[in-house]
TORPA-227365 format. One line per 5 residues: number of its first residue (from 1); for each residue x, y, z of N, C-alpha, C. Coordinates in nm, 4 decimals. Example, Ala and Ser with C-alpha at 12.3 -4.5 7.8 and 13.67 -1.06 7.14 Angstrom:
1> 1.3190:-0.5690:0.7800:1.2300:-0.4500:0.7800:1.3200:-0.3300:0.7800  1.2850:-0.2250:0.7080:1.3670:-0.1060:0.7140:1.2900:0.0030:0.7870
***
This chain:
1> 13.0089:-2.8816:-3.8696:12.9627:-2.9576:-3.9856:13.0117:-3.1015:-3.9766  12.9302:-3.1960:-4.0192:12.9904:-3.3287:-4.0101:13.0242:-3.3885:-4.1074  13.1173:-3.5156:-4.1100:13.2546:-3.5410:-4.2508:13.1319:-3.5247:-4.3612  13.0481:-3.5922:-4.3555:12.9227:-3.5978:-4.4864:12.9064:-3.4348:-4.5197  12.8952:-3.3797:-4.4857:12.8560:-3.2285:-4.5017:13.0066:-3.1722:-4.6003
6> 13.1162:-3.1712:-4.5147:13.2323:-3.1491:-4.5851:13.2726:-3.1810:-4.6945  13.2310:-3.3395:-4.7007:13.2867:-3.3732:-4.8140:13.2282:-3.3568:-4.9268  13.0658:-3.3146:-4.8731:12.9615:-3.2427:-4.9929:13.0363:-3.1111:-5.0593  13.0572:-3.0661:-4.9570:13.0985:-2.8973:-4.9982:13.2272:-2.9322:-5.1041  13.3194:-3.0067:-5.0164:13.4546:-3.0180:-5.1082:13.4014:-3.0983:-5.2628
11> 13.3231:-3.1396:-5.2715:13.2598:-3.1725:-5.4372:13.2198:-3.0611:-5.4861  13.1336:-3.0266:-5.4571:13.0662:-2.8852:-5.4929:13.1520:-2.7697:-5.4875  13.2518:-2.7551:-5.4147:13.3723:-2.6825:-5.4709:13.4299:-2.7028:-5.6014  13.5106:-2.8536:-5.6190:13.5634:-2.8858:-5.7247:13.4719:-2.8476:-5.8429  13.3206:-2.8842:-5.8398:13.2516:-2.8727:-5.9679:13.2378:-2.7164:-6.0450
16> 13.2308:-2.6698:-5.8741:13.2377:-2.5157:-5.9342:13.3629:-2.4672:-6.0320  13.5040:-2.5228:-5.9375:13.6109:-2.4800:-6.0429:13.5944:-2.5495:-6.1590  13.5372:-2.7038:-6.1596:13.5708:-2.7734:-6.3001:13.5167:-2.7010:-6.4034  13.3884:-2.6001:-6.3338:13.2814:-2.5285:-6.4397:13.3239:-2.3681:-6.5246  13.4064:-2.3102:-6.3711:13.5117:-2.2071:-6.4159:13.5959:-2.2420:-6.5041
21> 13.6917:-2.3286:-6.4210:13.7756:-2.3506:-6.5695:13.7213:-2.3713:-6.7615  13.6373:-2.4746:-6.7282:13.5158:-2.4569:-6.8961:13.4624:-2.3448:-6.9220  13.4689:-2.2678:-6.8438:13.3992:-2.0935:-6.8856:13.5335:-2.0229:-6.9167  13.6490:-2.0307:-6.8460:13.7643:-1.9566:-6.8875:13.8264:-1.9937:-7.0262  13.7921:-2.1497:-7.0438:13.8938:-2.1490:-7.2064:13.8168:-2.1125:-7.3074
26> 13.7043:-2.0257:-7.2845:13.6340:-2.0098:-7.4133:13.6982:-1.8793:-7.4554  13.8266:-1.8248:-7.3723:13.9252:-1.7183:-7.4300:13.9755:-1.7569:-7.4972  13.9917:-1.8746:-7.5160:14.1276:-1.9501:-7.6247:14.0328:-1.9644:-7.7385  13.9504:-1.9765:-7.7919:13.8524:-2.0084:-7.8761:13.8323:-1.8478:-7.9768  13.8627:-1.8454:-8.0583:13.8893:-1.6995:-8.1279:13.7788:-1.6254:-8.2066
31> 13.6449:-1.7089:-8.1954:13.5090:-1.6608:-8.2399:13.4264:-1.6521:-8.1112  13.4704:-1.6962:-7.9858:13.4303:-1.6638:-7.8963:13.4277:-1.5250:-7.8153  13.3226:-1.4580:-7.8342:13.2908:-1.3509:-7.7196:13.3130:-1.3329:-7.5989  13.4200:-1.2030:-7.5818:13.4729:-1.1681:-7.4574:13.4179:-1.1245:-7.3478  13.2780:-1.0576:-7.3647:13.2253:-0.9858:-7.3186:13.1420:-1.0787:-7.2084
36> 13.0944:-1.2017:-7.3411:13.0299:-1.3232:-7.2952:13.0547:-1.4028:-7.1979  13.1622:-1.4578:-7.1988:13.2161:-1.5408:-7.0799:13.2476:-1.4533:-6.9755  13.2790:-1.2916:-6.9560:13.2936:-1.2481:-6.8507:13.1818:-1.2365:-6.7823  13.0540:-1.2344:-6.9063:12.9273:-1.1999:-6.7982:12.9004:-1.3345:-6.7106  12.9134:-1.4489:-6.8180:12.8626:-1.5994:-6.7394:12.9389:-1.6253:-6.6060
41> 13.0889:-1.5380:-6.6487:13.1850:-1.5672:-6.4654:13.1268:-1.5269:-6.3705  13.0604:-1.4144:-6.4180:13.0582:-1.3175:-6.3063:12.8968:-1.3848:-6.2203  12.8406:-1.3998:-6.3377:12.6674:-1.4349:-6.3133:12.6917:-1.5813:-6.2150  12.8176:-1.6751:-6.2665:12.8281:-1.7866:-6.1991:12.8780:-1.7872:-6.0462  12.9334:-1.6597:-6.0093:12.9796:-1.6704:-5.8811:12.8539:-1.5799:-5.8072
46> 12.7845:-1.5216:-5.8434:12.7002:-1.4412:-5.7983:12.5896:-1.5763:-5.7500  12.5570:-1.6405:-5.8799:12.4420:-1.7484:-5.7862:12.5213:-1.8378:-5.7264  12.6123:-1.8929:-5.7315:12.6985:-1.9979:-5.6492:12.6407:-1.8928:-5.4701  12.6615:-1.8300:-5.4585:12.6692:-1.7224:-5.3569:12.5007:-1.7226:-5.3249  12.4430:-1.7712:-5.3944:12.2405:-1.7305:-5.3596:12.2226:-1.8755:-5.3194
51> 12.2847:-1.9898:-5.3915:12.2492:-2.0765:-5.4162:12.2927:-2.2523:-5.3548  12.4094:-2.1854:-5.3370:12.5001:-2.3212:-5.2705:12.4900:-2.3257:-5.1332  12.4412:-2.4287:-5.0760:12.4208:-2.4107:-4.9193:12.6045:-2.4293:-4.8393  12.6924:-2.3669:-4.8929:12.8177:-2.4009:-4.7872:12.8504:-2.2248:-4.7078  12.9727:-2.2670:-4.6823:13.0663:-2.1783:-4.5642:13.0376:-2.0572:-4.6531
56> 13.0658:-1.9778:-4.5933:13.1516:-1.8501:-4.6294:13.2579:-1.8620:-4.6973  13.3391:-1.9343:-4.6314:13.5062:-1.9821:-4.6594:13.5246:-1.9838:-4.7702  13.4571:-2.1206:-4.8103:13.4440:-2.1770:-4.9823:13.3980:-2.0591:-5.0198  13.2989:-2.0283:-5.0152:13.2801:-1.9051:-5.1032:13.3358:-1.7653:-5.1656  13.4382:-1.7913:-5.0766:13.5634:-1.7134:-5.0962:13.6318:-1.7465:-5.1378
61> 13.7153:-1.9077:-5.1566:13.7807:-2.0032:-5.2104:13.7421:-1.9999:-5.3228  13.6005:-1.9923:-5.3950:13.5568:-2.0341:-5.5111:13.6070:-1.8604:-5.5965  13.5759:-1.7880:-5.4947:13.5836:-1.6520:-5.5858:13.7093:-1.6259:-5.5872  13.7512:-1.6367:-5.5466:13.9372:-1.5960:-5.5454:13.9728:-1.6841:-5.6511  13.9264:-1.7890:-5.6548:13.9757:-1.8965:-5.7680:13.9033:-1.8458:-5.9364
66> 13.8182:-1.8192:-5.8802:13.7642:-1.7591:-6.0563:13.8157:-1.6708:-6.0572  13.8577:-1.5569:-6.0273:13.9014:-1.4397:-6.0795:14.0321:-1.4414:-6.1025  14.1344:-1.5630:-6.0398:14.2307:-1.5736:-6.0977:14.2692:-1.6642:-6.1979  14.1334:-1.7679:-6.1972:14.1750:-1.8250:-6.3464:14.0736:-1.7263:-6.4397  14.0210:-1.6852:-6.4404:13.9954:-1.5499:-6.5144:14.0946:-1.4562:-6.5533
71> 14.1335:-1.4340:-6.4936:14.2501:-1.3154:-6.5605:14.3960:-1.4260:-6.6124  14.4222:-1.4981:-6.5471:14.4986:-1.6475:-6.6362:14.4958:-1.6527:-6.7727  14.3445:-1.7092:-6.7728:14.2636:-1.7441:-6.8750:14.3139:-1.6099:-6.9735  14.2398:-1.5211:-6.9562:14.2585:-1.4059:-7.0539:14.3986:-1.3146:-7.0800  14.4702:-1.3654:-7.0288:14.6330:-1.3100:-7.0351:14.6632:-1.4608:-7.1136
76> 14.6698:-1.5367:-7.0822:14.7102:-1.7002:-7.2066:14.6575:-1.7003:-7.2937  14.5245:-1.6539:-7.3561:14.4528:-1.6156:-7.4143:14.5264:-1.5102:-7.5454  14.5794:-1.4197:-7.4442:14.5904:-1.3226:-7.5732:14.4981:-1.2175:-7.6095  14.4225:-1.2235:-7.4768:14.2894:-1.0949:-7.4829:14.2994:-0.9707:-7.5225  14.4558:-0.9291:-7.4016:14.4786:-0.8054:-7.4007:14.5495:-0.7521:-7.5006
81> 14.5960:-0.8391:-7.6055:14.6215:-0.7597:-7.6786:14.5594:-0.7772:-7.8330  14.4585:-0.8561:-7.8425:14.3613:-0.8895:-7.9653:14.2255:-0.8190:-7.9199  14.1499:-0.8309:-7.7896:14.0195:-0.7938:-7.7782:14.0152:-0.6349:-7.7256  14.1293:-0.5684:-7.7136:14.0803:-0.4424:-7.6307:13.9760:-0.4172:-7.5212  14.0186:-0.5040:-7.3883:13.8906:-0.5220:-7.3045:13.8865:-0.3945:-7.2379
86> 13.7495:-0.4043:-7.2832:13.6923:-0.2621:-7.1988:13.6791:-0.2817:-7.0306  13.6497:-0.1915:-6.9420:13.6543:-0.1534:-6.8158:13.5571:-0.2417:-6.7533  13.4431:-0.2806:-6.7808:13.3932:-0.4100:-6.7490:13.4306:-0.5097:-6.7560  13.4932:-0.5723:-6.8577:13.5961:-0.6612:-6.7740:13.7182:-0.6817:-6.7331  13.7463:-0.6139:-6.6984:13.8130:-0.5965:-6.5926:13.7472:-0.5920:-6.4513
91> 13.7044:-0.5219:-6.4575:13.6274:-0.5039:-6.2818:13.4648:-0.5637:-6.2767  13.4276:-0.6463:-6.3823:13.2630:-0.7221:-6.3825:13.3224:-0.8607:-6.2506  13.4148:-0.9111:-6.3194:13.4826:-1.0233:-6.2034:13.5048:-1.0060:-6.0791  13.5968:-0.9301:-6.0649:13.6072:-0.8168:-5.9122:13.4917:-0.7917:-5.8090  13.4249:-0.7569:-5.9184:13.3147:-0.6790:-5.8542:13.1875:-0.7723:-5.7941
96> 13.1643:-0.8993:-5.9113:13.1006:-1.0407:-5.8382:13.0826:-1.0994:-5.7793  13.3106:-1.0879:-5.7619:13.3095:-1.1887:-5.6415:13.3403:-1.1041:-5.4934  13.3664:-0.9842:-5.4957:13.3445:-0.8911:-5.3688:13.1855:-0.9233:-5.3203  13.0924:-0.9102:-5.4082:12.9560:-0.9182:-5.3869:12.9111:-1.0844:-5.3197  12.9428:-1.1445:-5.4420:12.8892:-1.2740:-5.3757:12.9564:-1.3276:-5.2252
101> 13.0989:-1.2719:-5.2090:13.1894:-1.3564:-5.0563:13.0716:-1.2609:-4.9474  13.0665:-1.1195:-4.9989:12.9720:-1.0563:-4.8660:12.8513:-1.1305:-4.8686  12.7861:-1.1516:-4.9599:12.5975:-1.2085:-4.9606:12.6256:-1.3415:-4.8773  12.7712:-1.4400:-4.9350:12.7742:-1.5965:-4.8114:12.8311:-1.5255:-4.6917  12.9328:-1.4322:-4.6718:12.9203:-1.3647:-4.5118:12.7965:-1.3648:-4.4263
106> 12.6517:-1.3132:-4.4646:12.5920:-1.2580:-4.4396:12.4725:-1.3525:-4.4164  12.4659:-1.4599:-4.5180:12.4074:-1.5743:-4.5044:12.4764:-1.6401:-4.4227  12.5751:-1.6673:-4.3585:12.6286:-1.7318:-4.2525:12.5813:-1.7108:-4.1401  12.6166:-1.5606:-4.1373:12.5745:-1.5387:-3.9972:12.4325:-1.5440:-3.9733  12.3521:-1.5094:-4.0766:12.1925:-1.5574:-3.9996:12.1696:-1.6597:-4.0122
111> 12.2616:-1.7454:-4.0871:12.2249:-1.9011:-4.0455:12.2919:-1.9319:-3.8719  12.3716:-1.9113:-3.8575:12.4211:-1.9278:-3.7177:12.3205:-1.8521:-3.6510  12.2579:-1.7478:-3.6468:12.1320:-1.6623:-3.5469:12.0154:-1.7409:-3.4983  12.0617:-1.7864:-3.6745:11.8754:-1.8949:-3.6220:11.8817:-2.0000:-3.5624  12.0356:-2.0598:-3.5616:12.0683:-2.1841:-3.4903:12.0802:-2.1864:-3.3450
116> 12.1240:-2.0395:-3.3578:12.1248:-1.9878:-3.1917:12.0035:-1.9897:-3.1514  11.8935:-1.9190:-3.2305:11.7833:-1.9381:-3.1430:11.7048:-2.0028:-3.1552  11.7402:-2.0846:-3.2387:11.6291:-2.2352:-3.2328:11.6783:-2.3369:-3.1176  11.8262:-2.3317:-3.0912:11.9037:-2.4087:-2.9750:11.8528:-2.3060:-2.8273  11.8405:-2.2360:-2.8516:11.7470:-2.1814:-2.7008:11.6172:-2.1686:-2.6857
121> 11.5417:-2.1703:-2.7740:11.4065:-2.2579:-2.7915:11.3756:-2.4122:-2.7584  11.4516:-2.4572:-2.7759:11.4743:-2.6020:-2.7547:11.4789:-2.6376:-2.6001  11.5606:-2.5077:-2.5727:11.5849:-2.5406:-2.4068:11.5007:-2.4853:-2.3498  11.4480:-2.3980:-2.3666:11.3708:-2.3548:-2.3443:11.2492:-2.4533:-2.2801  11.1757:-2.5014:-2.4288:11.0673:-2.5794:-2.4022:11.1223:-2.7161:-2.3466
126> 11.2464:-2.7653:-2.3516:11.3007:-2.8793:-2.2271:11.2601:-2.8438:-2.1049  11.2648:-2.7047:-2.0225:11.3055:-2.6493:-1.8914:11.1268:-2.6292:-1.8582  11.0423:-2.6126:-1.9987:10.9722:-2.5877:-1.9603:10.8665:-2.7427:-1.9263  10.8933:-2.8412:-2.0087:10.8286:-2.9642:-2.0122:10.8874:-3.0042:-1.8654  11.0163:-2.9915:-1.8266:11.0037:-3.0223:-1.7262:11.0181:-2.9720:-1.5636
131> 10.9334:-2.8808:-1.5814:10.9063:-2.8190:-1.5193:10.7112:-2.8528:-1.5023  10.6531:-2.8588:-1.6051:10.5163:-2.9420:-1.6142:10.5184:-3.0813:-1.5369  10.6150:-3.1533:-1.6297:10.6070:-3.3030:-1.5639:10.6440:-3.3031:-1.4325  10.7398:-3.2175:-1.3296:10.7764:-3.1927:-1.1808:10.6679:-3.1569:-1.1334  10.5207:-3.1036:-1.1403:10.4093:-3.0465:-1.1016:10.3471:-3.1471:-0.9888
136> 10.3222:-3.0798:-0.9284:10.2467:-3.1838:-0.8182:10.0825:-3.1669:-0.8035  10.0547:-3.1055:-0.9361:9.9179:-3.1243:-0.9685:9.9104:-3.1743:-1.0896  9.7738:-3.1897:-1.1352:9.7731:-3.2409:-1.2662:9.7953:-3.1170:-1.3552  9.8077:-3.1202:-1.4421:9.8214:-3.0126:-1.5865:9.7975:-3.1226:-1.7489  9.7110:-3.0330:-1.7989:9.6424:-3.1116:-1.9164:9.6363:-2.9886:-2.0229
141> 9.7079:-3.0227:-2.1256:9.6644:-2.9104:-2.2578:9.5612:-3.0152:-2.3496  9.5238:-2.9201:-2.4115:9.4665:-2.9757:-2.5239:9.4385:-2.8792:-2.6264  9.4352:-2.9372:-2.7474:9.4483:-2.8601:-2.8914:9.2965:-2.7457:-2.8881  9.2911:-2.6941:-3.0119:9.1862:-2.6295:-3.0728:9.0412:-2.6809:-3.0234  9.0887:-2.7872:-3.0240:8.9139:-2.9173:-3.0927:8.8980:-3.0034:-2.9140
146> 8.9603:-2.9567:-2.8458:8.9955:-3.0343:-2.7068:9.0265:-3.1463:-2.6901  9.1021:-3.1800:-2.7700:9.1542:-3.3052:-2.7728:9.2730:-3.2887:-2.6875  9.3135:-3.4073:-2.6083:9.4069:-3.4008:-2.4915:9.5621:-3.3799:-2.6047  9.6804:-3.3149:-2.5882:9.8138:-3.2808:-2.5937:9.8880:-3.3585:-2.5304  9.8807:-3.3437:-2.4048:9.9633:-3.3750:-2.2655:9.8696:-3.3810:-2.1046
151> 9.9728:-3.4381:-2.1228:9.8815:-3.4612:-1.9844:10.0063:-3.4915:-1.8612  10.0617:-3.4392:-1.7447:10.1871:-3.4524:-1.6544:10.1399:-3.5609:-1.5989  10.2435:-3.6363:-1.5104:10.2126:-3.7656:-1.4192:10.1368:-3.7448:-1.3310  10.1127:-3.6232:-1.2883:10.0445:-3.5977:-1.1681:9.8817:-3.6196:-1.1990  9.8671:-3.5583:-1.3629:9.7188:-3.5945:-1.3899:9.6942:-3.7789:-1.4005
156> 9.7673:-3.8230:-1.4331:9.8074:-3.9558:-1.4977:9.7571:-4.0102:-1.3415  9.8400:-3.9580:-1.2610:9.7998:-4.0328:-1.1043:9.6534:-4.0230:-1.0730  9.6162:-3.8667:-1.1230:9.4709:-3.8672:-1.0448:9.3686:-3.9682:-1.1249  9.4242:-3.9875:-1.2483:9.2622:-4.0348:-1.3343:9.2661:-4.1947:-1.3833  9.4295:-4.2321:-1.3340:9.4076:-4.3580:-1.3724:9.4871:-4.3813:-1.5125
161> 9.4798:-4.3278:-1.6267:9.5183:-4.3437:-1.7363:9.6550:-4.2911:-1.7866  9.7505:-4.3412:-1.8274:9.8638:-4.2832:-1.9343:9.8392:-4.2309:-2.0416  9.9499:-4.0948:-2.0475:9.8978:-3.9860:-2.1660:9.8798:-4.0428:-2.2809  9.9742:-4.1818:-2.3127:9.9304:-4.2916:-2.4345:9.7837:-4.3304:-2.4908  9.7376:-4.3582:-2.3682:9.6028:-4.4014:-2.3313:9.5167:-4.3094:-2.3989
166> 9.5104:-4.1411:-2.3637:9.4053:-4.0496:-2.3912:9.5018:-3.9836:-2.4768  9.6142:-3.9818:-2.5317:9.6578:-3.9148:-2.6342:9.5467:-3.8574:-2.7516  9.4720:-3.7210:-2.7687:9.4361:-3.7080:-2.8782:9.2792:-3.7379:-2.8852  9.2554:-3.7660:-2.7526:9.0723:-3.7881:-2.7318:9.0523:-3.6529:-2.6627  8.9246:-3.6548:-2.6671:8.8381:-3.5731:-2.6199:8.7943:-3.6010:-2.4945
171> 8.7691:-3.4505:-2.3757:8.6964:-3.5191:-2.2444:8.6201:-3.6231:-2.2653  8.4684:-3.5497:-2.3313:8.3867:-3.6911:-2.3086:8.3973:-3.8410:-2.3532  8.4980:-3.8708:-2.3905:8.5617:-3.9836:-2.4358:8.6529:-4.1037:-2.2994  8.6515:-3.9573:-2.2190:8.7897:-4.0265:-2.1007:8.7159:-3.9736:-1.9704  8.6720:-3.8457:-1.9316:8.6592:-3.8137:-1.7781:8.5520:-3.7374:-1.7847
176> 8.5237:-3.6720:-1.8589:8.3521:-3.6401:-1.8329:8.2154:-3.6915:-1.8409  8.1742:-3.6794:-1.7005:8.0838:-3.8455:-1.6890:7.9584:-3.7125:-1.7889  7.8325:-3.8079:-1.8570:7.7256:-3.7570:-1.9024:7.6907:-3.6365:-1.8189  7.6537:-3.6724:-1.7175:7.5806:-3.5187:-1.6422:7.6672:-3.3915:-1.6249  7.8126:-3.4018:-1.6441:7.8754:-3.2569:-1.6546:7.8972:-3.1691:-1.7939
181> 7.8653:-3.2722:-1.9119:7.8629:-3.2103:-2.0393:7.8293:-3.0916:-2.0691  7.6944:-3.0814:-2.0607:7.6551:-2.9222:-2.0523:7.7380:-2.8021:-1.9693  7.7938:-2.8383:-1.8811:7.8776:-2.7576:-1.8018:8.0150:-2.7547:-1.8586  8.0628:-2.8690:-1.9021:8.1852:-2.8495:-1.9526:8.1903:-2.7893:-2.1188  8.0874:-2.7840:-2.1734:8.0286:-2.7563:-2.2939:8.0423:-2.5838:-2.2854
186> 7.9914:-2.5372:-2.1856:7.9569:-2.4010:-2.1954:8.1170:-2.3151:-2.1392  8.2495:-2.4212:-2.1270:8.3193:-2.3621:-2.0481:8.4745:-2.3754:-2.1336  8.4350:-2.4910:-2.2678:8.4911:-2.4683:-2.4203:8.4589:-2.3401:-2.4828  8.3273:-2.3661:-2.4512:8.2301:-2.2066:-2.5533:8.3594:-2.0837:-2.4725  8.3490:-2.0516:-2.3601:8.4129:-1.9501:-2.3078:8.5859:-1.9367:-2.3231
191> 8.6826:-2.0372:-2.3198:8.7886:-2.1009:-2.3317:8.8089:-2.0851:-2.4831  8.7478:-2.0989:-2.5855:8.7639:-2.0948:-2.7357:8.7160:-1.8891:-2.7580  8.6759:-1.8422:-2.6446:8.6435:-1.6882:-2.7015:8.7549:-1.6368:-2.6414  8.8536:-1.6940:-2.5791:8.9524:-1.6246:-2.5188:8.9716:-1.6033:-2.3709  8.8846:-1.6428:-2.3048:8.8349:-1.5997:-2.1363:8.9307:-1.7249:-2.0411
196> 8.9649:-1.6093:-1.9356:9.0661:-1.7496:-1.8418:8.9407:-1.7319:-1.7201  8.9508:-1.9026:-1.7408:8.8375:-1.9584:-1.6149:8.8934:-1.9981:-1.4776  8.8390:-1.8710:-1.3882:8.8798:-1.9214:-1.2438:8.8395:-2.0222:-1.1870  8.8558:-2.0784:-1.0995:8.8804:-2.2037:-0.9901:8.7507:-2.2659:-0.9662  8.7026:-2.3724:-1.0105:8.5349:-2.4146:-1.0236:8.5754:-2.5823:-1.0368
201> 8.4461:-2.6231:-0.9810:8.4598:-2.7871:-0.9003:8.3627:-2.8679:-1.0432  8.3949:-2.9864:-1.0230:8.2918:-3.1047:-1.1139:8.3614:-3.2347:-1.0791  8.2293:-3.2926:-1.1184:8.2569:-3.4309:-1.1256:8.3333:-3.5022:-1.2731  8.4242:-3.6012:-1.2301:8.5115:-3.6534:-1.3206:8.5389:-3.8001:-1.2930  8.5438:-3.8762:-1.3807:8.5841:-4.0240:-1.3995:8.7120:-4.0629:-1.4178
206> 8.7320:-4.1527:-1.3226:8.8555:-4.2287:-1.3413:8.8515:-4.3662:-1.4051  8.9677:-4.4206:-1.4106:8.9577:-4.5184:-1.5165:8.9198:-4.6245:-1.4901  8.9206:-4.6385:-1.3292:8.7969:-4.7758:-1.2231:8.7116:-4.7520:-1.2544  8.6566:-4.6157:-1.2809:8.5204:-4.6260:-1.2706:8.4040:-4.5275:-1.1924  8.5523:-4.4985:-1.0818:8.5119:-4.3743:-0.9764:8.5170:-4.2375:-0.9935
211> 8.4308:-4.2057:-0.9164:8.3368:-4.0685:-0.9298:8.4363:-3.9573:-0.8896  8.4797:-3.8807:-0.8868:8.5640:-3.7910:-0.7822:8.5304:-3.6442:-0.8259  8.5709:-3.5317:-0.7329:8.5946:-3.3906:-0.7239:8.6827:-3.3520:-0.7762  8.6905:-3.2797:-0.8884:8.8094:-3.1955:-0.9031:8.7898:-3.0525:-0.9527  8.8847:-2.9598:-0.8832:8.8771:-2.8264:-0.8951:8.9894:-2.7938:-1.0067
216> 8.9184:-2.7503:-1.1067:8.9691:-2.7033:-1.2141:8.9708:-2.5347:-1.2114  9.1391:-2.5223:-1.2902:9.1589:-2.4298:-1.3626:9.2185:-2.3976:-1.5205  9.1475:-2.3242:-1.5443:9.1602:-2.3443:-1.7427:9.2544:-2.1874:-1.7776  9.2984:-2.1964:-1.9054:9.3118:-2.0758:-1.9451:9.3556:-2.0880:-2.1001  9.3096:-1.9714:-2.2488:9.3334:-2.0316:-2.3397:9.5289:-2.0362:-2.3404
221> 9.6029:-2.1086:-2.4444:9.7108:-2.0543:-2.4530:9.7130:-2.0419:-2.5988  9.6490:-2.0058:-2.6548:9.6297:-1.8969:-2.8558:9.6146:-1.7813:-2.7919  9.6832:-1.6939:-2.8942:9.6414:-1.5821:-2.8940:9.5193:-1.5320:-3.0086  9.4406:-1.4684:-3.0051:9.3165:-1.4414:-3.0678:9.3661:-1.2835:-3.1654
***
């Protein structure tokens, strides 16, 4: 976590106790309901626990801290021997903050799972980009609508243009001269139904101007 993050939490700690403590002196208050403020303790550490994006730690910090200015509170108070507290509270507090420290346990760790595997996803598609851009052929994705994605240096070499250049156009915009349309037309149609297209030749434009051969291979990468 970084100092900004910490020093969030360490506020949001304090506020929590500043808020406990204002929930505990309503024992001292002698028209005040016992029953009441034990439920709001208990309800307050339970969402602190759904709700507060910190540690585990704190969340344990916070509950250990209410339940002992909770029972503080209600022994200075004078509870136990004016209110006759029943068995709920006693153990409604207890029982909150056992609950809420496991629910931030538990939220921890699948926050760390997903960090794990979003950090190997990451590398993933690093190892895999470059592993594209090392290609000593061209390689070209393109979206739904065939609009160019990417395009490796190697295509970049054959056609003349930087992926800047055709970022987000369409063949016939960049390398399909008029007379292959229909052919390249009927081979979207097949490519958009799901079909991987083996090894087949056409004519293509470069960015001089020139005519050239290239043997293409396609395949979709959606799953249908």
């Amino acid at each position: 976590r970084t100092p900004l993050e910490r020093r969030a939490e360490m506020l949001a700690l304090g506020a929590d106790l500043a808020f406990t403590l204002g929930l505990s002196m309503q024992f001292f208050i002698p028209e005040s309901s016992t029953s009441g403020a034990t439920l709001f303790i208990s309800l307050k550490m339970l969402a602190t626990a759904l709700f507060f994006p910190w540690s585990a730690r704190l969340q344990t910090v916070s509950a250990v801290a209410t339940v002992a200015l909770y029972f503080l509170s209600f022994a200075l108070a004078g509870r136990f021997e004016t209110a006759a507290p029943g068995m709920h509270q006693f153990l409604g507090p207890p029982i909150a903050a056992a609950l809420a420290v496991a629910g931030a346990r538990r939220s921890d760790r699948i926050r760390r799972e997903l960090f794990r595997h979003d950090a190997e996803r990451e590398e993933l598609l690093a190892r895999l980009h470059m592993i594209l851009d090392r290609m000593p052929i061209g390689c070209i994705i393109q979206d739904a609508e065939f609009r160019y994605t990417y395009w490796n240096p190697a295509a970049e070499e054959t056609f003349g243009y930087r992926f800047d250049e055709v970022r987000g156009k369409h063949p016939f915009e960049v390398i399909t001269p008029p007379g292959e349309r229909d052919t390249a037309l009927r081979s979207f149609e097949r490519l958009a139904a799901g079909e991987v297209l083996g090894a087949g030749t056409g004519e293509n434009l470069t960015r001089d101007g020139r005519v050239i051969v290239c043997e293409w291979k396609a395949t979709p990468l959606h799953r249908r």
